[in-house]
C-alpha positions in Angstrom: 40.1 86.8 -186.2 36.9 87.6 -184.4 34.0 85.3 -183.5 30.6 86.6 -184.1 28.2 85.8 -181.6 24.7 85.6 -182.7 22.1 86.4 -179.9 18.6 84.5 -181.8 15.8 84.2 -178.4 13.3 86.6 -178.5 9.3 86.7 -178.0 8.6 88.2 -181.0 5.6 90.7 -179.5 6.4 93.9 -180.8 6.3 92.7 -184.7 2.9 90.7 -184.2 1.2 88.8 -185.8 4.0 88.2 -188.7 6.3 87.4 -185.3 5.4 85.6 -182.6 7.1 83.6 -179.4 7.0 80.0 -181.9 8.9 82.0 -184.8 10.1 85.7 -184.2 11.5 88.1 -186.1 14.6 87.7 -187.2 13.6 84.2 -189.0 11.2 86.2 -191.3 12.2 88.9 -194.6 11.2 91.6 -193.0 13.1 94.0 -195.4 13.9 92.0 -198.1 14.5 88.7 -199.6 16.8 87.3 -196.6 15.7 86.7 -193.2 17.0 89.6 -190.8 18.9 86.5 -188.7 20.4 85.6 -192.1 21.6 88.8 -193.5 22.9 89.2 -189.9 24.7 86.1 -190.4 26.5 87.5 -194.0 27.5 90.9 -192.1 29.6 89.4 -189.8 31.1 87.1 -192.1 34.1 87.0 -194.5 37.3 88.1 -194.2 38.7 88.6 -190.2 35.6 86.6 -189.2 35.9 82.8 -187.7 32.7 81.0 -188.0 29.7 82.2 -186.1 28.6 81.0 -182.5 24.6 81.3 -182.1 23.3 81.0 -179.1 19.0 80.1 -179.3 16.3 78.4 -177.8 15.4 74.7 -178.6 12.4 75.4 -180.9 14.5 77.2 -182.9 17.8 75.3 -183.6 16.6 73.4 -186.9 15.8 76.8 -188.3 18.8 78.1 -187.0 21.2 75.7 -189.2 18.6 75.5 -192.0 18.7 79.4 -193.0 22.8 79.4 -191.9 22.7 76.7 -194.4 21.0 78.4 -197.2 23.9 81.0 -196.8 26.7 78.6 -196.8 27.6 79.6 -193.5 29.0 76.9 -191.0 28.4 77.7 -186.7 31.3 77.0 -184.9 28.7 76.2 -182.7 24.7 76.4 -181.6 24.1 76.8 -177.8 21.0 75.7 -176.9 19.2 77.6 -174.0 17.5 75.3 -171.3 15.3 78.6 -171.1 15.4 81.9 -171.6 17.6 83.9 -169.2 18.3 87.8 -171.1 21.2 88.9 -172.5 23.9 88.2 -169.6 23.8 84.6 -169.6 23.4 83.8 -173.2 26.5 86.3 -173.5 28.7 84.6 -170.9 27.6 80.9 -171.9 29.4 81.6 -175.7 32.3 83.7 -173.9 33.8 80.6 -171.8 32.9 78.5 -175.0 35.0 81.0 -176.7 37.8 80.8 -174.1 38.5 77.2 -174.4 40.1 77.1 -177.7 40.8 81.2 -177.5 40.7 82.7 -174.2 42.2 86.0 -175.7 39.8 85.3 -178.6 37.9 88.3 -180.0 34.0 88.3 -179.9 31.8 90.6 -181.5 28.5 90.0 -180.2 25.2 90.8 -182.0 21.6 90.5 -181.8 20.2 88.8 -184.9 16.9 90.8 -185.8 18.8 94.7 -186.8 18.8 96.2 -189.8 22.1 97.6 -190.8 22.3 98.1 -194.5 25.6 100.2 -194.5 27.8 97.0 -194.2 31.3 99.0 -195.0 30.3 101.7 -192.6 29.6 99.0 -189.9 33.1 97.1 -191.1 34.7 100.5 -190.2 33.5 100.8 -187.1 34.0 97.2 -185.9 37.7 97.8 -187.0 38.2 100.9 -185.2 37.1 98.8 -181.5 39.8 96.4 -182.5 42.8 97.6 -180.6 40.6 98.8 -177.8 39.4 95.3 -177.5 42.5 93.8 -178.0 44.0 95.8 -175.0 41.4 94.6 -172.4 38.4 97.0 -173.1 34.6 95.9 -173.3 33.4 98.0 -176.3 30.5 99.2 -177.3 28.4 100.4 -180.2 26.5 103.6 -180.3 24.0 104.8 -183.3 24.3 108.2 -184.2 20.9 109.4 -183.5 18.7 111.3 -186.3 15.9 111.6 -184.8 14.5 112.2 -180.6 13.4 108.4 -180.2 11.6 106.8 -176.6 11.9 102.9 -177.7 15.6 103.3 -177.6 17.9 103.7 -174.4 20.9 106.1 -174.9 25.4 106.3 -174.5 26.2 108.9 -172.9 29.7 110.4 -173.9 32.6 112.6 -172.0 32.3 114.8 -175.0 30.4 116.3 -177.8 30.2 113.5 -180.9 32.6 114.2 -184.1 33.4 113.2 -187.0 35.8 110.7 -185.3 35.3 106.6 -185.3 37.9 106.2 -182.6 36.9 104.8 -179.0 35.9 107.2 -176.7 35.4 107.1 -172.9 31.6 105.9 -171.8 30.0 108.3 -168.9 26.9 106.6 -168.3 24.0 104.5 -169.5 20.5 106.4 -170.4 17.3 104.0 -169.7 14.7 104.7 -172.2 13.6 108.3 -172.0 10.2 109.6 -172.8 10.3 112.5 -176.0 11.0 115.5 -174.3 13.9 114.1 -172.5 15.1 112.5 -175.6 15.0 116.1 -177.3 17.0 116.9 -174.7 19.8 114.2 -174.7 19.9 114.4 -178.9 20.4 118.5 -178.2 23.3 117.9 -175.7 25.3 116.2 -179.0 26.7 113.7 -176.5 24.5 111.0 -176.5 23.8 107.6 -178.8 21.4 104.9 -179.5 22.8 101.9 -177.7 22.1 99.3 -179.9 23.5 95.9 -177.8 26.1 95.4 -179.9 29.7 94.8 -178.0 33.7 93.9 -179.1 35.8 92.4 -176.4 38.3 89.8 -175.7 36.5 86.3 -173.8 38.9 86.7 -170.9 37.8 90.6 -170.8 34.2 89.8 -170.6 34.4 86.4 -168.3 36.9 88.5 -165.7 34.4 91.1 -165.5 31.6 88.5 -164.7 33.8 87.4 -162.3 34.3 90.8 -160.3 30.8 92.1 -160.5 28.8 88.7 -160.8 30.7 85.8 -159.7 27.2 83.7 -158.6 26.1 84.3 -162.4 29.6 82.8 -163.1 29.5 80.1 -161.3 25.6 78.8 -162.4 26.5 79.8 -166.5 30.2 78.1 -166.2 28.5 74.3 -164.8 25.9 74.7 -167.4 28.4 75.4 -170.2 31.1 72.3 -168.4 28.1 69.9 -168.4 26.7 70.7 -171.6 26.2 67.5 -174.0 26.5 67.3 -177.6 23.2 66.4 -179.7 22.8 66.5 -183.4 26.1 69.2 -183.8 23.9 71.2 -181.3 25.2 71.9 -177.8 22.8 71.7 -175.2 23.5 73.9 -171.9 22.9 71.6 -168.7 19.3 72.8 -167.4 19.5 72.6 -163.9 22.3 74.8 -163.4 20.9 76.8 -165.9 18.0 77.7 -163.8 20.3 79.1 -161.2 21.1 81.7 -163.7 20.0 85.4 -163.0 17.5 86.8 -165.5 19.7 90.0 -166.1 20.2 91.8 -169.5 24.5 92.6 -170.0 24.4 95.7 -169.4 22.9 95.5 -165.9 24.9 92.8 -164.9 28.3 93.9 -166.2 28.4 97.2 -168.4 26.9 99.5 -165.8 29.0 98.4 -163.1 32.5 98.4 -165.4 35.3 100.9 -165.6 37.0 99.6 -168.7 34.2 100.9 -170.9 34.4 102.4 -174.4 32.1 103.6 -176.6 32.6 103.5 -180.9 29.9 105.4 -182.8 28.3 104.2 -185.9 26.8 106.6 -188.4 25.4 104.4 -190.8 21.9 103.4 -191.4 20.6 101.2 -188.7 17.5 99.7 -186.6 16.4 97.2 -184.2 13.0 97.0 -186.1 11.4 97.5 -182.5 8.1 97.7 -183.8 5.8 98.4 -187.1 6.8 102.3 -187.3 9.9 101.4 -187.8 9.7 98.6 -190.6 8.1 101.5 -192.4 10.9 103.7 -191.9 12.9 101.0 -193.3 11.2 100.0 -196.1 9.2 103.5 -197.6 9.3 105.0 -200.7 7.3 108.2 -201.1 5.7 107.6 -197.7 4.0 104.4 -198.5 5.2 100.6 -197.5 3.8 97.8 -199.8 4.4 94.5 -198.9 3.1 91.2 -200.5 -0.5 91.9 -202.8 -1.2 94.8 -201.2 -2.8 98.0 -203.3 -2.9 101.7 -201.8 -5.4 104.1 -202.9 -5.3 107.6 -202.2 -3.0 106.9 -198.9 0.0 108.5 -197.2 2.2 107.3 -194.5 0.8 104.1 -194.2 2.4 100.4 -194.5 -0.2 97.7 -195.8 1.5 94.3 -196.0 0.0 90.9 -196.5 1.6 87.1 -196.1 -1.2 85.3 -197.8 -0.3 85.5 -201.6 -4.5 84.8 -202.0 -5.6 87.2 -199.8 -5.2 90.8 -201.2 -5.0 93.9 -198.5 -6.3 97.2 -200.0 -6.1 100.6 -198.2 -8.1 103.4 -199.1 -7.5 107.2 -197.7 -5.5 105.7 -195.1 -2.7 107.9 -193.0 -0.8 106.6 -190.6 -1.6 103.5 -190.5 -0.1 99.8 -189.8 -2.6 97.2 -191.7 -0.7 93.5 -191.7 -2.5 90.7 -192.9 -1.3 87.2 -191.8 -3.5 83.5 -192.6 -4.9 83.9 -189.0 -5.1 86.8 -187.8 -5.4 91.0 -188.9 -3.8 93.7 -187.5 -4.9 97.3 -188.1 -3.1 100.3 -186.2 -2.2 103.4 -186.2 1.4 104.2 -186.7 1.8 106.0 -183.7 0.8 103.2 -181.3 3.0 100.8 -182.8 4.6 100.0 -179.4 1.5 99.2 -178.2 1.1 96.0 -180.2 2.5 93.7 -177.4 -0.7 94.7 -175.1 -2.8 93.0 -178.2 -0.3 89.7 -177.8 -1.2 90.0 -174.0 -5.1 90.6 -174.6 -5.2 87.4 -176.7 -3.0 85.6 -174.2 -5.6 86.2 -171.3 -8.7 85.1 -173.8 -6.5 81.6 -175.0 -6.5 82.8 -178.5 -3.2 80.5 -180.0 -2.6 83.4 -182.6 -1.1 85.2 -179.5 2.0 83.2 -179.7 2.0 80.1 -182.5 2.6 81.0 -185.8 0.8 79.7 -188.8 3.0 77.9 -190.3 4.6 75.0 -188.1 8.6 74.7 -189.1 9.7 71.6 -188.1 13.4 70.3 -188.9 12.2 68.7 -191.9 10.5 71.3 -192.9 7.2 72.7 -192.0 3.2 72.3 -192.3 0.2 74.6 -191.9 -3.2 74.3 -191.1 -5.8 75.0 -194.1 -9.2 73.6 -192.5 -10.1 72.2 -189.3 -13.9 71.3 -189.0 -15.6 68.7 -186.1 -13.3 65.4 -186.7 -11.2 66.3 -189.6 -8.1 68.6 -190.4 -6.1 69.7 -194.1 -3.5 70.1 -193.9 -0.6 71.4 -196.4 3.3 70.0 -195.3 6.5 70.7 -197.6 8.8 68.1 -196.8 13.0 69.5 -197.6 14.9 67.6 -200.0 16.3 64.7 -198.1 14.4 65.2 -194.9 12.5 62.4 -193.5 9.4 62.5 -190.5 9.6 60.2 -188.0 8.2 56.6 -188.0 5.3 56.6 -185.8 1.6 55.7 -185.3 -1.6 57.8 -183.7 -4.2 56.3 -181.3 -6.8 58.6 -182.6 -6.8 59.4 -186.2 -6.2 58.2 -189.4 -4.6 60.4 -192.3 -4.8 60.6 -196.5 -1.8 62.0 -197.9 -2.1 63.5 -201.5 0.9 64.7 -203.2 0.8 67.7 -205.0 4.4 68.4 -205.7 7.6 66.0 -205.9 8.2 62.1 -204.7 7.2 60.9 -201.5 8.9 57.6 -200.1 6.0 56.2 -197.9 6.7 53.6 -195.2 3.2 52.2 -193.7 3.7 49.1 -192.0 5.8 46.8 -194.1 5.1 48.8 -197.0 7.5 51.4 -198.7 6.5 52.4 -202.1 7.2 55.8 -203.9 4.3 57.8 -204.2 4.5 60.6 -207.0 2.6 63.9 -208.2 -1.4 62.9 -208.1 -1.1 59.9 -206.1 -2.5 59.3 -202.4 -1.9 56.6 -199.8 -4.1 56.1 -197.0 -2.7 55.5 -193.4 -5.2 53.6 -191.5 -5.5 54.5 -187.7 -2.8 52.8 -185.5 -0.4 51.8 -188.6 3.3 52.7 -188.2 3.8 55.3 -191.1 7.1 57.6 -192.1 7.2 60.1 -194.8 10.5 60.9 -196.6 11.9 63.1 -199.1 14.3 61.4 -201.7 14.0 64.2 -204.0 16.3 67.3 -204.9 13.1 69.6 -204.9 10.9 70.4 -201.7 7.9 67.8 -201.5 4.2 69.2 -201.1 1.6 67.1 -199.8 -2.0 67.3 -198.7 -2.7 65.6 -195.6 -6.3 64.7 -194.5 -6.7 63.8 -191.1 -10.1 62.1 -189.4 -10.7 61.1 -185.6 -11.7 61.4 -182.4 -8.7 64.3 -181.6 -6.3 65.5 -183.7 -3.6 67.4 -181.8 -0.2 67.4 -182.4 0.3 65.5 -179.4 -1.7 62.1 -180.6 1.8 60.7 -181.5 4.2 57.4 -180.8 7.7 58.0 -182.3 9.7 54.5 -183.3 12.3 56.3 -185.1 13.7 59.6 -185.4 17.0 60.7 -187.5 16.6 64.3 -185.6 16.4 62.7 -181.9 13.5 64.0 -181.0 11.2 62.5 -177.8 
């Protein structure tokens, strides 16, 4: 049996504005009606495949179990990142958790935004690194290449690449190369796309931390001993956490190792690195429509809009990238689609929240956007999951109407509790204590009209919470 490890950090720059560092990428359908973290979730699942281990960062781990959910997938377990620390860390953390019930245990280890369509090609391959793995080697996956490509860095074999799956002896690791060295390394017919995908046994991997990074070791194995248990999370102790390196895998480990192999995949596949490529992925006859978006006389151009009100229409366009989110625009051409993060850093240095805060605000009972904010009063819309409940809590500044639109709410204000269906409001004067719950089989919609003074998120006292939250 292998364990899939499911890497889900991530700023979510490169895919702005539909991701961003409060909900990136691989929660959205980028390229179809699944999140990309979801279908990554069903690829590695199955027969031969224990239950996943994800390892995330704490504003994601209610959206982490609600879309696992919504596949019928059960974690094994959700390691919870104090912070971010790259790929090395988050790696070695679900490794020793690995190795206490399996320390011979097989872990195939993933990142959770890819496209790989070609799931029996993929199955093939992963089959193929089996023995390899199984006999003490730290495998990796290459992508056969179609195509000269600078946003990816590169395998380099011993020999020319055939039609072979089998292992084969890793010479070196190729950082990102501009285009005329990447002509050059796709001409050689010895090189691959590394795509950070690896198959090795958890006492393979944790020895080889050991022997080329023992102080990583050492700060990643206290964090994982005096991890605590919350809400069927597992949250890595910070303060050895923070003694971590910052250090991707293949720094700290596979470009140091001997007992490396390589197994190609020819299949579709792609990181989705940036908007070029979600059009590559999602084309037909040169043109990418997403959402109501309506192309006139255009070629090689992706137009895609998130607000189903808000129509995107592209006229004698080429080569362009036009998204359309609730808050924010981008327009681009397709060949500086790499260059969206210095528009997430431009906005960062002017304050702008679209920079990194999504629209919508998910919350692990669900989630709520913003639809008018004037001087001393905010709408807002909140969709409340069957069964879910808010906390019970009061404001020092505001006062809020609820209206709901869709479903039963079961309100608490005060000593009150009543049921309040479609049509109906309730008032919540400033200072009461108020809880809105979900006793419904259907998702709850309400309109929420807030007045006062100040009106941040932060203007909050929590009495109760079922999800443990300060």
């Amino acid at each position: 049996m292998i364990t899939p490890v499911l890497l889900c950090g991530g700023s979510g720059t490169r895919l702005w504005p539909l991701s961003r560092k409060s909900y990136p990428k691989q929660f959205s359908p980028l390229t179809g009606e699944e999140s990309l973290f979801q279908a990554s979730a069903r690829r590695l699942n199955g027969e031969g495949y224990d239950d996943p281990v994800v390892v995330t960062a704490d504003p994601f781990r209610f959206i982490v179990v609600q879309q696992l959910a919504a596949t019928g997938i059960t974690p094994d377990a959700v390691l919870i990142e104090p912070e971010g620390r790259d790929t090395a860390p988050a790696i070695l953390s679900a490794a020793l958790h690995v190795a206490r019930t399996a320390p011979d245990g097989l872990m195939l280890v993933a990142p959770s935004d890819h496209v790989i369509p070609d799931t029996d090609a993929f199955a093939q391959s992963v089959a193929a690194a089996v023995p390899a793995a199984q006999a003490g080697q730290l495998v990796t996956f290459g992508i056969a290449p179609d195509r000269p490509e600078t946003g990816y860095g590169y395998l380099e074999l011993d020999a020319a690449l055939t039609d072979d799956i089998a292992p084969t002896p890793l010479r070196s690791f190729v950082e990102k190369p501009d285009a005329a060295q990447a002509a050059k390394l796709i001409a050689t017919g010895r090189h691959l796309w590394n795509a950070g995908i690896f198959l090795f046994r958890a006492d393979t991997i944790i020895a080889a931390f050991q022997e080329k990074t023992p102080d990583l070791l050492t700060a990643v194995k206290a964090a994982v001993d005096e991890a605590r248990a919350d809400l069927g999370f597992l949250r890595l102790a910070p303060e050895p956490w923070a003694k971590a390196e910052a250090i991707s895998i293949d720094y700290a480990v596979m470009e140091k190792a001997k007992n490396l192999s390589v197994v190609p995949y020819r299949g579709k596949w792609s990181d989705l690195g940036d908007w070029a490529a979600v059009w590559r992925e999602t084309a037909q006859d040169g043109m990418s429509l997403s959402g109501p978006a309506t192309a006139i006389d255009c070629t090689n151009t992706l137009l895609r809009s998130e607000v189903a009100e808000q129509t995107v229409v592209g006229i004698g366009l080429d080569n362009i990238v036009a998204i359309a989110m609730p808050d924010a625009v981008l327009i681009s051409h397709k060949d500086r689609a790499q260059d969206v993060k210095q528009a997430v850093q431009v906005l960062k240095t002017k304050q702008a929240p679209q920079a990194e805060s999504f629209p919508k605000d998910h919350r692990p009972w669900g989630w709520f956007e913003s639809l008018v904010i004037g001087n001393r009063f905010q709408v807002k819309r909140i969709v409340v999951n069957p069964g879910a409940a808010l906390s019970l809590q009061s404001h020092h500044h505001r006062s809020e109407h609820w209206i709901v639109v869709e479903g039963t709410a079961k309100v608490t204000v005060d000593e009150d509790v009543k049921l309040v269906t479609e049509n109906q409001s309730v008032y919540i004067p400033l200072g009461a204590t108020h809880r809105m719950e979900n006793p419904g089989k259907v998702p709850m919609v309400l309109i929420e009209v807030q007045t006062g003074s100040y009106l941040g998120e932060d203007d909050i006292i929590r009495y109760e919470d079922v999800y443990s939250r300060e």
